[in-house]
GURO-6177 format. One record per atom (N, C-alpha, C, CB): x, y, z; residue in three letters. Coordinates in steps of 0.05 Angstrom, whole numbers, plus 5000, padded with zeros to 4 digits. Glycine has a CB too. Example, Ala and Ser with C-alpha at 12.3 -4.5 7.8 and 13.67 -1.06 7.14 Angstrom:
% GURO-6177
526448865156ALA 524649105156ALA 526449345156ALA 522649115181ALA 525749555142SER 527349795143SER 525850015157SER 528249885114SER 
***
This chain:
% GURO-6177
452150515054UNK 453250595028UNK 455850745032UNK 451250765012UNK 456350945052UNK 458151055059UNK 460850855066UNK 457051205078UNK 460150715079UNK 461750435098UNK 463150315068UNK 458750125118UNK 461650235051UNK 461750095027UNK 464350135010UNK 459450175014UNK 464550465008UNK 464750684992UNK 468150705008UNK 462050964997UNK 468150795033UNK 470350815048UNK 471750605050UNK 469950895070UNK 470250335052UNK 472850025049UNK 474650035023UNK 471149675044UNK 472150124995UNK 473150144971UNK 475550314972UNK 471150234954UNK 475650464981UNK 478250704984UNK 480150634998UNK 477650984996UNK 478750485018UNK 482150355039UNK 483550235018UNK 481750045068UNK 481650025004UNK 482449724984UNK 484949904962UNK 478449554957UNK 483950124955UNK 484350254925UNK 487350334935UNK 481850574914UNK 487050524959UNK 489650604980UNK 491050394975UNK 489250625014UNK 491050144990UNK 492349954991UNK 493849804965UNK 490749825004UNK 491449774945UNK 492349634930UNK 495249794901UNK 489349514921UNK 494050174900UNK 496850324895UNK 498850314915UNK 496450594890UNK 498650304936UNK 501450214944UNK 502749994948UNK 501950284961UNK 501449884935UNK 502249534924UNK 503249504904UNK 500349334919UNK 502649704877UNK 503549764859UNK 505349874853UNK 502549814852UNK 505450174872UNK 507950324869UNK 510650164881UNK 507550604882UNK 509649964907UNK 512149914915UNK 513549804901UNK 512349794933UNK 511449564880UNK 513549394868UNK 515049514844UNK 512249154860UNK 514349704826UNK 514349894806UNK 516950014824UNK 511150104799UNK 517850124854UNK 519650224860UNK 522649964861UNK 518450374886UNK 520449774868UNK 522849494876UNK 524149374846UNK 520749154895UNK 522849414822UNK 523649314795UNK 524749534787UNK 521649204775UNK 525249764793UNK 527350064784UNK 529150004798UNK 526550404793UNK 529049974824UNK 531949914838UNK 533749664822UNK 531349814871UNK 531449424818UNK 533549174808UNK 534049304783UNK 532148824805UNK 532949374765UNK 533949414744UNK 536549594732UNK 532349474735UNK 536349774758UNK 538949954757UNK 541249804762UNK 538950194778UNK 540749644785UNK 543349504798UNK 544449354782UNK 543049344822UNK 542149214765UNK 543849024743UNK 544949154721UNK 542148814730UNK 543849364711UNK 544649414684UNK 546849694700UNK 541449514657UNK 547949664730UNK 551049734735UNK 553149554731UNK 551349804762UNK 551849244743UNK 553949104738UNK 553948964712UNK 554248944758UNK 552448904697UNK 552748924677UNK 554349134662UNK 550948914674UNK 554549434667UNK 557249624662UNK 558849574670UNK 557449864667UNK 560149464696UNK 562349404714UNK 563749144699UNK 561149344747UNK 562249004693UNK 563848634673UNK 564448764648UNK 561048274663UNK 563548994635UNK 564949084602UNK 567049264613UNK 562649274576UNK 567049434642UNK 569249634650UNK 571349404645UNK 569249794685UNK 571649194662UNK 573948964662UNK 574048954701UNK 577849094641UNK 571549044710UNK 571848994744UNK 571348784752UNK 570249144761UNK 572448624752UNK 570848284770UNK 570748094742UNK 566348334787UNK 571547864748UNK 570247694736UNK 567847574728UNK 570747614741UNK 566847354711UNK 564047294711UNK 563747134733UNK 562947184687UNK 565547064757UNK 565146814775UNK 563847094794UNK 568446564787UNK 565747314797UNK 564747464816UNK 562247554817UNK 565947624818UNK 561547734784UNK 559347734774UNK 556447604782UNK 559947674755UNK 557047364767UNK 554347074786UNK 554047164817UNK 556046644789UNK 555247204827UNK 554747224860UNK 552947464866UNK 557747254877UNK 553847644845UNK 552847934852UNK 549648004844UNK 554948144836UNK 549747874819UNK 547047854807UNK 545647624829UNK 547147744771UNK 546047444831UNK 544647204856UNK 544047414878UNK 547346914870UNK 545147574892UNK 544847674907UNK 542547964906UNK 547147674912UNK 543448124882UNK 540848344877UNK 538848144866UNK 541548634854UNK 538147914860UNK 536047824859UNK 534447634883UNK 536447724839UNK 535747604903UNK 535347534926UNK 532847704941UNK 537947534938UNK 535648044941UNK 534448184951UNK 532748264937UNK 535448304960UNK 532048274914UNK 528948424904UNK 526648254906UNK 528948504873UNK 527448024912UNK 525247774912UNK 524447804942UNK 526547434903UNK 526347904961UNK 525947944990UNK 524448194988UNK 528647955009UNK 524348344972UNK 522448594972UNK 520048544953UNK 524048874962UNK 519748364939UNK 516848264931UNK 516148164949UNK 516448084910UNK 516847944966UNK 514247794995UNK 514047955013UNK 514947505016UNK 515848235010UNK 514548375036UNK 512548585032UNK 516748505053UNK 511448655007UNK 509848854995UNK 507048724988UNK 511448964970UNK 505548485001UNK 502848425009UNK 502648515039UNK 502148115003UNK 504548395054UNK 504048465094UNK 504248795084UNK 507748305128UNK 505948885071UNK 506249245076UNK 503349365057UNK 510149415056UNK 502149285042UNK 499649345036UNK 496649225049UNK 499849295011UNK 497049015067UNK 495248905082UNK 495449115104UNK 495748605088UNK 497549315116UNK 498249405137UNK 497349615128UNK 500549375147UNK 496949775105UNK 496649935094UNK 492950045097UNK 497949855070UNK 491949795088UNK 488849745089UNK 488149775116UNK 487849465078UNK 489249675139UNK 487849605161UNK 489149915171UNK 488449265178UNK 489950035165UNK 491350305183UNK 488750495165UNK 495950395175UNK 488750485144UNK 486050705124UNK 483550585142UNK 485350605076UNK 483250285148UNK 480550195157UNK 480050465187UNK 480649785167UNK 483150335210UNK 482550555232UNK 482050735231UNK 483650615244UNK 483150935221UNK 483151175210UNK 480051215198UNK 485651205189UNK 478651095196UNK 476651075180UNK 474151015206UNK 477250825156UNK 475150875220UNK 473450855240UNK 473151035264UNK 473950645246UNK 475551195271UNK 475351415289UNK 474951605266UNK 478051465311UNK 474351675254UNK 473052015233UNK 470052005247UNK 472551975182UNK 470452325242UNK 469252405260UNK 465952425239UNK 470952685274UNK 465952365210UNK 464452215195UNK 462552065200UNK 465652105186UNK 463151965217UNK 462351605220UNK 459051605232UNK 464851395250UNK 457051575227UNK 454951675237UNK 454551565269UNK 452551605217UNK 456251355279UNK 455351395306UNK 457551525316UNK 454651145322UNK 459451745314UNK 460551945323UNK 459252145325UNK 462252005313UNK 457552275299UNK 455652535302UNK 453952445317UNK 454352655277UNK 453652715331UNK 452052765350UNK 449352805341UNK 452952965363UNK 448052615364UNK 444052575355UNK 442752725356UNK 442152435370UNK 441052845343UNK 438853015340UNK 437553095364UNK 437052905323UNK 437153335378UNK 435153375401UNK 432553275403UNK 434753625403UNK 431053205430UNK 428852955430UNK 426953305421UNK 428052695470UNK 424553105404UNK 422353335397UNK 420953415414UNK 420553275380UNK 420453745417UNK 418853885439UNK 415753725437UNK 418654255434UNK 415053715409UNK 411753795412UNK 410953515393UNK 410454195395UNK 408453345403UNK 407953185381UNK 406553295355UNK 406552985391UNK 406553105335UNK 405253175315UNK 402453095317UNK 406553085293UNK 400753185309UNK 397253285303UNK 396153255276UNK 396553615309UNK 395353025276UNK 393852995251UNK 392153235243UNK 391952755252UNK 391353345232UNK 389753505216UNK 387453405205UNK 391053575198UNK 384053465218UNK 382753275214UNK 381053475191UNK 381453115242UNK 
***
């Protein structure tokens, strides 16, 4: 049950920082665009230049969506280790002393 309980928490680990990353990766694109989007009303660049720039922060945010399953799969299996050397783990604690005396039915 314990075992059960502790995967659930790697999974949970894993799966918020799957969340936050991408939640961090759609703040970044969104800033970048709605700069250059300010930069084409300043009068900086054309819309030819523009297209290139947007193609490109969407490149890269799409390159930071396929890499945020391997960085949460890496995430899980590092909570699993960590999980397996605690000192928790019932074949880490140390075994009970062997019994001095048997037990005696009571007749």
């Amino acid at each position: 049950m314990i075992d059960a309980a502790r995967t659930q928490m790697a999974a949970i680990t894993a799966g918020i920082s799957f969340w936050s990353g991408w939640v961090d990766a759609a703040d970044r694109y969104a800033t970048s665009l709605s700069a250059e989007l300010a930069s084409l009303e300043g009068g900086a660049g054309g819309p030819s230049d523009l297209t290139g720039r947007l193609t490109d922060l969407t490149r890269a945010y799409l390159r930071e969506l396929t890499d945020l399953p391997a960085a949460a799969v890496k995430r899980f299996n590092t909570e699993m280790e960590r999980i397996d050397t605690s000192p928790l783990k019932p074949e880490a604690r140390a075994k009970p002393a062997p019994r001095k005396r048997a037990v005696r039915a009571k007749l």
